[in-house]
PLY file of the C-alpha trace (Angstrom):
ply
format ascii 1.0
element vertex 121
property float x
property float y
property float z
element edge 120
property int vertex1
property int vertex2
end_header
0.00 0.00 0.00
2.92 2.60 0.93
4.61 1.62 -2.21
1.57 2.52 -4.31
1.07 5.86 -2.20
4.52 6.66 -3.46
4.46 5.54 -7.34
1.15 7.80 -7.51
2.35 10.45 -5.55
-0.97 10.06 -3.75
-1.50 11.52 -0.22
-3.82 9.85 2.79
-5.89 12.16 1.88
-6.48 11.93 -1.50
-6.78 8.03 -1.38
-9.54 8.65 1.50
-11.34 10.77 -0.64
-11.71 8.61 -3.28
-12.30 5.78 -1.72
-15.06 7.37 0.49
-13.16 5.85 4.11
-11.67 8.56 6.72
-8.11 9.75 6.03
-6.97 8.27 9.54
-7.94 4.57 8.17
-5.45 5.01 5.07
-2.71 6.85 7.21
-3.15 3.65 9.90
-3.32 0.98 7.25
-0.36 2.09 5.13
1.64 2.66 8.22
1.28 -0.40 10.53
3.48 -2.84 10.10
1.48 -5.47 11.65
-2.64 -5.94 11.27
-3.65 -7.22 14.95
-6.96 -7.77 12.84
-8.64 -8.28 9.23
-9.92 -4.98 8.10
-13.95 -4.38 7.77
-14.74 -5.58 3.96
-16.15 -2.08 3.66
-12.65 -0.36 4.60
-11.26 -3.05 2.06
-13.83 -1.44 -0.68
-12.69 1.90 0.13
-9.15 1.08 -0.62
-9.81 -0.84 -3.79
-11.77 2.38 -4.84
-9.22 4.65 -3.47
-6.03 2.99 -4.19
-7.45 1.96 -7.49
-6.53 -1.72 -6.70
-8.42 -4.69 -6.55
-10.28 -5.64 -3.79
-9.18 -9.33 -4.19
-5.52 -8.03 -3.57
-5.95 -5.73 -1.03
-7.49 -8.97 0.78
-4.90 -10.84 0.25
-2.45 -7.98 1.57
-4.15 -7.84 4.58
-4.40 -11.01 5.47
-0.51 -11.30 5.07
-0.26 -8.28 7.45
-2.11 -10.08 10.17
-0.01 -13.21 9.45
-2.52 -15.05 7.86
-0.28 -16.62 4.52
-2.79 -17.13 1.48
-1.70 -19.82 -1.10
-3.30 -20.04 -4.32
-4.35 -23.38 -5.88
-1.90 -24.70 -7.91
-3.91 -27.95 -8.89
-6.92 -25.31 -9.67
-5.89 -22.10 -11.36
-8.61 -19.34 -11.27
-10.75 -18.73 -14.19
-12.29 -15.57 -15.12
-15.83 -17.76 -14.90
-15.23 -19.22 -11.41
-12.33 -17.11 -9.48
-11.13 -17.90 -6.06
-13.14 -16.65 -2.99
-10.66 -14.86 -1.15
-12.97 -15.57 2.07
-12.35 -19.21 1.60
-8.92 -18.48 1.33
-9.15 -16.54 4.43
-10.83 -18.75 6.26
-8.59 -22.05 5.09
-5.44 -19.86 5.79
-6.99 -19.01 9.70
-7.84 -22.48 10.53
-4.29 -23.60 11.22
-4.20 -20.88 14.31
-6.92 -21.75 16.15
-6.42 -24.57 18.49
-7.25 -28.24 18.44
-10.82 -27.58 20.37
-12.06 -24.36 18.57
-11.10 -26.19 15.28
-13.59 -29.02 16.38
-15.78 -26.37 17.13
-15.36 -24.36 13.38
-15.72 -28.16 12.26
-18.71 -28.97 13.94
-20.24 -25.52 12.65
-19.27 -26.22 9.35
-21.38 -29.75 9.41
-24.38 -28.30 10.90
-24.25 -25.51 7.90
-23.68 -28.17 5.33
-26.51 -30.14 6.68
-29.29 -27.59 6.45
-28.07 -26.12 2.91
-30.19 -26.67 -0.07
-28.75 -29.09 -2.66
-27.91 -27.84 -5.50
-27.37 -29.83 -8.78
0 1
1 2
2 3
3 4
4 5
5 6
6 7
7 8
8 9
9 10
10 11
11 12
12 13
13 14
14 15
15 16
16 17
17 18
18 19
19 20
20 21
21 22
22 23
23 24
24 25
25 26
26 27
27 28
28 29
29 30
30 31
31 32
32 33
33 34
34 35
35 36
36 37
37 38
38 39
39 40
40 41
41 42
42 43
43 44
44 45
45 46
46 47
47 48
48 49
49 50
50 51
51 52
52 53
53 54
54 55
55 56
56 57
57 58
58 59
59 60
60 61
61 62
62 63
63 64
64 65
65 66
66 67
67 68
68 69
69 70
70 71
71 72
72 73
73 74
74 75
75 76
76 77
77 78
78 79
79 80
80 81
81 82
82 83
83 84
84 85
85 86
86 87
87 88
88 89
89 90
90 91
91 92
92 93
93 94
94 95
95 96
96 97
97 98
98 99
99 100
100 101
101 102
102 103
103 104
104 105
105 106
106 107
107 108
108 109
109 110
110 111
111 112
112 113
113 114
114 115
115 116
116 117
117 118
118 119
119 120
């Protein structure tokens, strides 16, 4: 994000404008070298708008800056019909950091969800 501030010659400001988010969000995003926590999906927007990026990397930025690594697919390359949900990769990526009970938990969820969804075919 700082890098891309620069290249533009952008300020905070301008970026916050565009993107419709306050100019304190930008200045704390592109300064912080460490996310304790994701980013609303609406800041995320804002960004994308602002930064003129898109929202499927600024995702993926932010997840790296709260430590969360994303991988792509490499046995399943994204298509321009069916690309990757970056909230799948999110959520894959977070798993591994919970512990052994809350993943039964997330697991047991997960089942329960399936279990009630509508087939579809």
């Amino acid at each position: 994000m700082r890098e891309r501030l620069d290249r533009q010659g952008w300020s905070y400001g301008e970026v916050a404008r565009r993107g419709g988010i306050p100019r304190s969000t930008v200045h704390h995003l592109a300064t912080t070298e460490r996310l304790v926590r994701m980013p609303q999906p609406a800041t995320l927007e804002g960004l994308s708008r602002g930064l003129e990026l898109p929202l499927d990397t600024l995702r993926r930025a932010a997840a790296e800056a709260c430590g969360i690594n994303v991988y792509a697919d490499a046995k399943e390359p994204a298509s321009p019909v069916s690309p990757a949900d970056p909230e799948v990769d999110l959520l894959i990526a977070s798993v591994q950091k919970l512990s052994s009970d809350d993943r039964r938990h997330v697991a047991a969820l997960v089942e329960s969800l399936l279990e009630r969804a509508p087939e579809t075919d």
